[in-house]
N, CA, C and O atoms as a printed pandas DataFrame, in Angstrom:
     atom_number atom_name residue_name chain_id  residue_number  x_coord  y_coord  z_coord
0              1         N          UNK        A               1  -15.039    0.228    6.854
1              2        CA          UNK        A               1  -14.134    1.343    6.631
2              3         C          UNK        A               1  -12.699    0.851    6.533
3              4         O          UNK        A               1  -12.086    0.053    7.244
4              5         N          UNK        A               2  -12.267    1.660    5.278
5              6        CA          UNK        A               2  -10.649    1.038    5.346
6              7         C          UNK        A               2   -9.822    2.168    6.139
7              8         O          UNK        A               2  -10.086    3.365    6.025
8              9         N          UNK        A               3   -8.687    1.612    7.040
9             10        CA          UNK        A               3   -8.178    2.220    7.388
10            11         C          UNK        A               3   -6.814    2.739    7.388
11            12         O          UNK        A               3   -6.779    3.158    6.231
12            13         N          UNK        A               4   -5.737    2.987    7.846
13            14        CA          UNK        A               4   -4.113    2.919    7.780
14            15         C          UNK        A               4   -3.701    2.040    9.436
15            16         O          UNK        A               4   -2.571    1.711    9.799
16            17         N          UNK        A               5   -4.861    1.856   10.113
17            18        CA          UNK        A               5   -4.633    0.392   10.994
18            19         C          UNK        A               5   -4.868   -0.774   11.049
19            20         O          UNK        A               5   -4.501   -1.526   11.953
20            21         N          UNK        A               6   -5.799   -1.200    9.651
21            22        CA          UNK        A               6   -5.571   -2.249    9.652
22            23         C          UNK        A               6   -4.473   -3.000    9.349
23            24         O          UNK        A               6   -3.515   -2.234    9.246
24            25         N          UNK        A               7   -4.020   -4.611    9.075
25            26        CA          UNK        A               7   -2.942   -5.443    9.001
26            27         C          UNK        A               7   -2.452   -5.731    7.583
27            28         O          UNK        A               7   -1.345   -6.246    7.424
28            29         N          UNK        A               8   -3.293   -5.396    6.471
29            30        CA          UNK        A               8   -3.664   -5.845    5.601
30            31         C          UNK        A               8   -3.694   -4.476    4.478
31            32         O          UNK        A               8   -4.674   -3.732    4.451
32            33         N          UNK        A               9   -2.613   -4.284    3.665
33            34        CA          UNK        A               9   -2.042   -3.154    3.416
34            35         C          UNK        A               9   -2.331   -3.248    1.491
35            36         O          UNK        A               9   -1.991   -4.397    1.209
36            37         N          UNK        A              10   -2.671   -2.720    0.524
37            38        CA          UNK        A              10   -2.367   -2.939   -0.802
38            39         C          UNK        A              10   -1.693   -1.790   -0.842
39            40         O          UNK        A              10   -1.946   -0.760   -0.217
40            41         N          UNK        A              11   -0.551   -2.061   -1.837
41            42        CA          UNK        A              11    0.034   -0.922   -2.544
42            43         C          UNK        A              11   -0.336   -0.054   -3.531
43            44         O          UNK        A              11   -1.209   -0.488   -4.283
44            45         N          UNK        A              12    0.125    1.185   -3.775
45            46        CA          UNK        A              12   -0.972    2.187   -4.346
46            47         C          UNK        A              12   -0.051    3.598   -3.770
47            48         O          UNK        A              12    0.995    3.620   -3.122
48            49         N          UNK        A              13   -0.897    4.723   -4.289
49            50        CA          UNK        A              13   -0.684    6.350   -3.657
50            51         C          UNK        A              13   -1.576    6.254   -3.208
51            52         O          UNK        A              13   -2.510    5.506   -3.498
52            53         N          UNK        A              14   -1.417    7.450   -1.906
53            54        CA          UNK        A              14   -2.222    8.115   -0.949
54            55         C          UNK        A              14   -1.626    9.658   -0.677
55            56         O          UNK        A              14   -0.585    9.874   -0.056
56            57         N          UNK        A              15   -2.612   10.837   -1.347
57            58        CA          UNK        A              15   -1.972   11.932   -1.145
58            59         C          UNK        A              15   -2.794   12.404    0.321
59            60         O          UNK        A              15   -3.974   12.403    0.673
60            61         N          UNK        A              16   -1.450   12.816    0.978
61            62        CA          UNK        A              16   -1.607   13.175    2.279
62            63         C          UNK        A              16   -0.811   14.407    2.271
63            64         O          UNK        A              16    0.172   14.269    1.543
64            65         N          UNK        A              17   -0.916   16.030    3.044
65            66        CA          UNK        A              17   -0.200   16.732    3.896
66            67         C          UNK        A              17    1.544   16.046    5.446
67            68         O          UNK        A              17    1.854   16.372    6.592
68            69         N          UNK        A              18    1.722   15.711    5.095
69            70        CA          UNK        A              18    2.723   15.525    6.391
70            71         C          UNK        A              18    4.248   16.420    5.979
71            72         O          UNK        A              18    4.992   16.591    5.014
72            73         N          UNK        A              19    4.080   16.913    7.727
73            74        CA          UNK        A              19    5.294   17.976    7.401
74            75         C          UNK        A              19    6.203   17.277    7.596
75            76         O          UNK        A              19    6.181   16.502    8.553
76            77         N          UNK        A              20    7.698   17.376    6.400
77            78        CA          UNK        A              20    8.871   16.552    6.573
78            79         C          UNK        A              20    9.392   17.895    6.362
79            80         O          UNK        A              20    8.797   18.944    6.115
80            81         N          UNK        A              21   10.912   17.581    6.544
81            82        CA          UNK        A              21   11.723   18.805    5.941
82            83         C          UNK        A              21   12.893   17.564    5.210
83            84         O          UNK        A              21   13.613   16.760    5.803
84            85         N          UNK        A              22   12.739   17.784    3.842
85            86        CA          UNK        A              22   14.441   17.488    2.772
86            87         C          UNK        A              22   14.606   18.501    2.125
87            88         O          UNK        A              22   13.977   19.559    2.106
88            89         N          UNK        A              23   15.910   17.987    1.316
89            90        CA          UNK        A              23   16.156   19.134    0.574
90            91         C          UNK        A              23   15.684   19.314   -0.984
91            92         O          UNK        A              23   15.902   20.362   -1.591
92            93         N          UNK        A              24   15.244   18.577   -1.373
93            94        CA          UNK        A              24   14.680   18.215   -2.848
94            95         C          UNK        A              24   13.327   17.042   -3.104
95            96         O          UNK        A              24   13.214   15.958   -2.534
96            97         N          UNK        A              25   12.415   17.618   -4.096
97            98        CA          UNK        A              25   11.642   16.978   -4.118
98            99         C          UNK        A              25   12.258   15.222   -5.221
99           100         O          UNK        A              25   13.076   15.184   -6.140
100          101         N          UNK        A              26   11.481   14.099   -4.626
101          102        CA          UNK        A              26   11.745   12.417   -4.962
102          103         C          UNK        A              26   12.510   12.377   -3.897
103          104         O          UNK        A              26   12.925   11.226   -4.024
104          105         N          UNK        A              27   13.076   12.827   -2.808
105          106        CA          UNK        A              27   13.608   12.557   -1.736
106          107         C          UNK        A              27   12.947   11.444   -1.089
107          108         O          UNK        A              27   11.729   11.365   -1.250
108          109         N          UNK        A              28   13.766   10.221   -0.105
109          110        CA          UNK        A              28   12.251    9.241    0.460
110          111         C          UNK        A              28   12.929    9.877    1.865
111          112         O          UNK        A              28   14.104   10.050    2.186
112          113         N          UNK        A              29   11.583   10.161    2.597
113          114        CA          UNK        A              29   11.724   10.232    4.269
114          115         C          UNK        A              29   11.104    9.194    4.764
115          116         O          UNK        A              29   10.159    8.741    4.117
116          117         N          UNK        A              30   11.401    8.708    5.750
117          118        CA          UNK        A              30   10.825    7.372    6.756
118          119         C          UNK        A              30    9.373    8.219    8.022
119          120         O          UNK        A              30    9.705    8.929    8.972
120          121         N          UNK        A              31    8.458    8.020    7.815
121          122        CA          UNK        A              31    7.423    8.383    8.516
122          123         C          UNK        A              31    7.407    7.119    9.692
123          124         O          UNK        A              31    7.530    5.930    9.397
124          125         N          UNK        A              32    7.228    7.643   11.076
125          126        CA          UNK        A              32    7.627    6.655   11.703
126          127         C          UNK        A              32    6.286    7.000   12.872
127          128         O          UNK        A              32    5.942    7.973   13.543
128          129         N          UNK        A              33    5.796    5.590   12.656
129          130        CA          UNK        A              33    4.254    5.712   13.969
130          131         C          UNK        A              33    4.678    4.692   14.504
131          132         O          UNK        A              33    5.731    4.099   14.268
132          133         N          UNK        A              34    3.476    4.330   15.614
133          134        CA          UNK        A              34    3.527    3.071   16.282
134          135         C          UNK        A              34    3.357    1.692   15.992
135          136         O          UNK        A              34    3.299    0.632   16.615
136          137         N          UNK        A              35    3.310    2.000   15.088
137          138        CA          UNK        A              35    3.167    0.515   13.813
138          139         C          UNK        A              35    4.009    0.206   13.131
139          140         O          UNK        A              35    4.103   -0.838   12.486
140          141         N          UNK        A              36    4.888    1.274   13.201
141          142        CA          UNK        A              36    6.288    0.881   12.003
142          143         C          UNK        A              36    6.624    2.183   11.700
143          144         O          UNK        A              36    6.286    3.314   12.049
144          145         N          UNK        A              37    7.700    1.455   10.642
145          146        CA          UNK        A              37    8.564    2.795    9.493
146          147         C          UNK        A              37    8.084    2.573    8.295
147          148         O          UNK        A              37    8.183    1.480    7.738
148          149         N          UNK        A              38    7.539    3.554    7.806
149          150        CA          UNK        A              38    6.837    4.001    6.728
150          151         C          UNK        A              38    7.576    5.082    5.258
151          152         O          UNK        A              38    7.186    6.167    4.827
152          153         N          UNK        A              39    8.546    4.351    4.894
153          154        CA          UNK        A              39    8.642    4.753    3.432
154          155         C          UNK        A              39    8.063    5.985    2.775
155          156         O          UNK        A              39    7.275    5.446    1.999
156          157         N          UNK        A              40    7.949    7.132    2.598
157          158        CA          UNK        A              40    7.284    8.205    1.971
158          159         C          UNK        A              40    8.106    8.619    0.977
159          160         O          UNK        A              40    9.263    8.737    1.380
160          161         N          UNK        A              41    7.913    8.964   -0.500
161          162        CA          UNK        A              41    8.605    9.869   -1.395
162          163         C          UNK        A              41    7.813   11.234   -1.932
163          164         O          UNK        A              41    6.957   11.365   -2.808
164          165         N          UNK        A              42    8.413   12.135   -1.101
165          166        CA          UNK        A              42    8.312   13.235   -1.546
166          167         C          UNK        A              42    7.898   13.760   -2.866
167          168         O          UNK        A              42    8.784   13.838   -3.716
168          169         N          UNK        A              43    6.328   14.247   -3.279
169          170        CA          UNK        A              43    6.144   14.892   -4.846
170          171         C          UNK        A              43    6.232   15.623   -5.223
171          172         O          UNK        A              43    6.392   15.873   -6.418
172          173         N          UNK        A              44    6.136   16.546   -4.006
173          174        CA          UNK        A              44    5.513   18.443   -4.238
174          175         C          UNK        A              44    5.637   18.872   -3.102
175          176         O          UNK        A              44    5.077   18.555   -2.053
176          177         N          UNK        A              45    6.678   19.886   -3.423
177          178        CA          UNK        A              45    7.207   20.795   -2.274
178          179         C          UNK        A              45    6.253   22.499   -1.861
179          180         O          UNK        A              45    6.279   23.546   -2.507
180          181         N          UNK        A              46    5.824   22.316   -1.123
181          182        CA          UNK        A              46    4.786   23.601   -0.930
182          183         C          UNK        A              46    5.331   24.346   -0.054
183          184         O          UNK        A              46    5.612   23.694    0.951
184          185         N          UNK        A              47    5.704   25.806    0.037
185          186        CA          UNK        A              47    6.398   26.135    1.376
186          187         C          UNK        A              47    5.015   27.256    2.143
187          188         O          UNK        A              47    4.540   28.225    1.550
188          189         N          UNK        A              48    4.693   26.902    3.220
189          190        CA          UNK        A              48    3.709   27.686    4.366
190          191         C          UNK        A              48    4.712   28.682    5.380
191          192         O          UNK        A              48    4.208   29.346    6.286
């Protein structure tokens, strides 16, 4: 199983849900876990 913990990362998209708040979509927010800071650019703004 591949995961987002393993060490060993290829580049690529991954569409995921995560709630950020910017003000415009291509915005980049920093997603930040216990593994690091994580780069995200915003595609599609959905409002719930």
């Amino acid at each position: 199983n591949n995961t987002l913990m393993e060490s060993n990362y290829v580049k690529g998209r991954v569409k995921v849900w995560i709630p950020v708040s910017t003000r415009r979509i291509d915005d980049v927010v920093d997603i930040i876990t216990n593994e690091g800071v994580f780069p995200v650019r915003v595609l599609e703004d959905v409002i719930v």
